[in-house]
C-alpha positions in Angstrom: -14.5 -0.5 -9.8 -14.1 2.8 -8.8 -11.7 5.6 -10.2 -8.4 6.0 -7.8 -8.4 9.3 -6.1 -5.1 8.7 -3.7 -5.0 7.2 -0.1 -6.7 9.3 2.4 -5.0 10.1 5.4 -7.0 8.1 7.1 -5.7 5.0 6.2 -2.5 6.0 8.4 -4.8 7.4 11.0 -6.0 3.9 11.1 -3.3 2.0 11.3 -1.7 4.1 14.0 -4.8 3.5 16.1 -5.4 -0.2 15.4 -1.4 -0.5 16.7 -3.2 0.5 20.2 -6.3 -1.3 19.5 -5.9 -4.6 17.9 -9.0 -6.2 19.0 -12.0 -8.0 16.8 -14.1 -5.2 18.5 -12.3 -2.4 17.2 -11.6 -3.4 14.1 -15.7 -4.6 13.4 -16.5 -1.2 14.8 -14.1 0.4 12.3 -15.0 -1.4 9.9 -16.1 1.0 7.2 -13.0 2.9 8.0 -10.9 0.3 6.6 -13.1 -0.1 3.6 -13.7 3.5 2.6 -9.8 4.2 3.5 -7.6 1.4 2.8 -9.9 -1.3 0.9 -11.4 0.6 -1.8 -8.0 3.0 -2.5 -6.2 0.2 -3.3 -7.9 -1.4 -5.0 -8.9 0.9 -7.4 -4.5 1.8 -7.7 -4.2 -1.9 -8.6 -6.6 -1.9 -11.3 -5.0 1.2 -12.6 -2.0 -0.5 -12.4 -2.6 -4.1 -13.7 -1.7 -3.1 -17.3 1.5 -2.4 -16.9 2.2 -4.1 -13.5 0.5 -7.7 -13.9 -2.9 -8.2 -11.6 -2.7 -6.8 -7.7 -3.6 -8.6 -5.0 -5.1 -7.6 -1.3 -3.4 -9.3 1.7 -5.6 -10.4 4.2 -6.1 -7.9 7.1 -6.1 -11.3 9.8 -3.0 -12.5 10.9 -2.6 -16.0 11.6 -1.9 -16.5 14.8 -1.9 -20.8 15.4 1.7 -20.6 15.8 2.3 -16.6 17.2 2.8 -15.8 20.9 1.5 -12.6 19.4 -2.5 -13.2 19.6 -3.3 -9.8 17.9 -6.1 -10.6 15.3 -5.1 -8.4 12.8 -2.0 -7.1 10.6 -0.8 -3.3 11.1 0.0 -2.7 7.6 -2.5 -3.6 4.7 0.0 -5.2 1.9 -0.2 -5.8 -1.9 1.5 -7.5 -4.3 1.2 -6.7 -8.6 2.7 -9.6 -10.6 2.4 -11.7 -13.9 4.5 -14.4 -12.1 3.9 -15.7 -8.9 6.2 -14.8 -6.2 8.0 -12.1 -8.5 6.6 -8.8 -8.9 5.9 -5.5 -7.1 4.8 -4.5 -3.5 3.3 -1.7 -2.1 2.3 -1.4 1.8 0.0 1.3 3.8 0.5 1.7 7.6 0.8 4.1 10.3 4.1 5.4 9.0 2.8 5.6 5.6 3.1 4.1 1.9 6.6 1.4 1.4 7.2 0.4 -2.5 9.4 -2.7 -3.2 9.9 -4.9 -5.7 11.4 -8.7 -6.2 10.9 -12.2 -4.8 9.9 -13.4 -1.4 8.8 -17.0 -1.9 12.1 -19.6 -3.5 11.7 -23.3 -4.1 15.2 -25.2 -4.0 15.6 -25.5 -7.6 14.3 -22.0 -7.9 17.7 -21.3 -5.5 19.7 -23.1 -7.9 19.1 -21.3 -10.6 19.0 -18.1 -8.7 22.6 -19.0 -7.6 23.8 -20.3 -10.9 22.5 -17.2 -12.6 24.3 -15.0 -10.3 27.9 -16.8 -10.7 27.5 -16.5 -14.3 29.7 -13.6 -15.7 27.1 -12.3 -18.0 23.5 -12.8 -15.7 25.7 -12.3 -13.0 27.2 -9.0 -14.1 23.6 -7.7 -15.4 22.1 -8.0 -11.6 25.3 -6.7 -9.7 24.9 -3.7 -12.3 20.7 -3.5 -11.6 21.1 -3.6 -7.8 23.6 -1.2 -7.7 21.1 0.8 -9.8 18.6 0.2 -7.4 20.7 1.3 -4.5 22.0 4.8 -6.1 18.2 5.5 -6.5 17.5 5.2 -2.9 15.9 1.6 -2.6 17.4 -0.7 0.3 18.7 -4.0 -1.1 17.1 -6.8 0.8 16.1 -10.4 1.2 16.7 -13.5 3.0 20.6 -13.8 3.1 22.9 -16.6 4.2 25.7 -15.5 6.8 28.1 -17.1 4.1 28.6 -17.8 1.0 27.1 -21.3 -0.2 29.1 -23.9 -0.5 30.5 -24.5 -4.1 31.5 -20.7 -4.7 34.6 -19.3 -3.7 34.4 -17.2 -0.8 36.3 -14.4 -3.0 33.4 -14.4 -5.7 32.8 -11.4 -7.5 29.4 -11.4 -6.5 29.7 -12.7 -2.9 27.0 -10.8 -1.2 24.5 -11.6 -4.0 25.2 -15.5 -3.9 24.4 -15.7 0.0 20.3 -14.0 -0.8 17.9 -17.0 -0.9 15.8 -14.1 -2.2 16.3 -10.9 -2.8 14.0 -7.9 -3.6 14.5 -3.8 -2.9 12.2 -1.4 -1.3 12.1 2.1 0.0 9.8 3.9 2.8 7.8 7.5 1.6 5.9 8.2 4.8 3.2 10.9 3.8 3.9 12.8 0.5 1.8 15.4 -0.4 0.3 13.4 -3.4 -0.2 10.3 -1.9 -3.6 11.8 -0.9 -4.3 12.2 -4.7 -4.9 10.9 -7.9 -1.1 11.7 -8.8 0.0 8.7 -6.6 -0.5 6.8 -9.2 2.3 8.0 -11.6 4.2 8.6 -8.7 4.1 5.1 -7.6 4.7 3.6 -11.3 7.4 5.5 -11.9 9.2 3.7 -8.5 7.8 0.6 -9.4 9.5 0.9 -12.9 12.7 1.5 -11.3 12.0 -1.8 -10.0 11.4 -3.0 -13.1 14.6 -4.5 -14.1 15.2 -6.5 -11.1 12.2 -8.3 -11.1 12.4 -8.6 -14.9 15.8 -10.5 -14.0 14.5 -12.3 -11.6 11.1 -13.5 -13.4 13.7 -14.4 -17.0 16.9 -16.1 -14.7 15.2 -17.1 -11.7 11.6 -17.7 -11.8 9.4 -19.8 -9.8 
């Protein structure tokens, strides 16, 4: 494995031009592009990261299309995901507007929902994640997630913790375009210090509502 030495500009570059080009014959012709821009990079930042961050993992570049109007072969964005649980951990995206950081849970089972729920109506788990997203929001992250309309049924409409109750998951990201160390071997602090902003709502998550 290679050492990381930051995300080329290139790996935008080729992003912006596979969002005009999205054809197998681009992409094979561009092929060592991707590798020696967006491949490689982040894989080497994951394995830099995995100590404190849980083992990364690549997205696949193809986009499954059996069930898409949208026949475009491939994803505009290469995604990846850190985490010692599955479904719980910490995401970082490259694409044609740059690096996005997040960090939470995608993926919920119903009993995982239950206990999601029942931790959140909780005064004392409860309290802890209203405190920890607000956190997360001060520091510039956007609170988001699958959300119902309403509250669930069982829960008083007037709960405490309304808006948390209706997520069905819930996680918290923020967009850096281009910063000047993103092209260095700084992005990695720079990108562990976000992700351990992070840190407490997924630890929440991964202790009150795991998988």
């Amino acid at each position: 494995m290679s050492t990381f030495e930051g995300i080329p500009a290139a790996a935008a570059e080729f992003y912006a031009e596979l969002e005009e080009n999205n054809s197998r014959e681009w992409w094979q012709a561009h092929l060592e592009v991707y590798r020696e821009s967006v491949k490689e990079p982040l894989a080497a930042l994951l394995a830099a990261l995995e100590p404190r961050f849980g083992p990364g993992k690549m997205f696949r570049p193809n986009r499954d299309i059996r069930f898409s109007q949208d026949k475009s072969p491939y994803k505009t964005a290469q995604g990846a995901f850190a985490s010692y649980q599955e479904g719980v951990g910490f995401y970082l995206q490259i694409s044609a507007d740059g690096l996005l950081l997040g960090g939470g849970y995608h993926s919920h089972s119903p009993a995982q929902l239950v206990r999601y729920r029942n931790s959140v109506d909780a005064a004392g788990s409860g309290g802890q994640l209203q405190h920890i997203v607000d956190a997360v929001a001060a520091a510039g992250f956007a609170v988001e997630g699958e959300k119902l309309k309403t509250v669930p049924r069982g829960f008083p409409k007037d709960h405490p913790r309304a808006e948390l109750l209706k997520h069905k998951s819930l996680s918290a990201g923020v967009a850096l375009g281009e910063p000047d160390w993103l092209r260095s071997s700084e992005a990695e602090r720079e990108i562990a210090a976000r992700w351990e902003q992070l840190r407490p709502l997924v630890d929440w998550v991964g202790r009150h509502a795991a998988p």
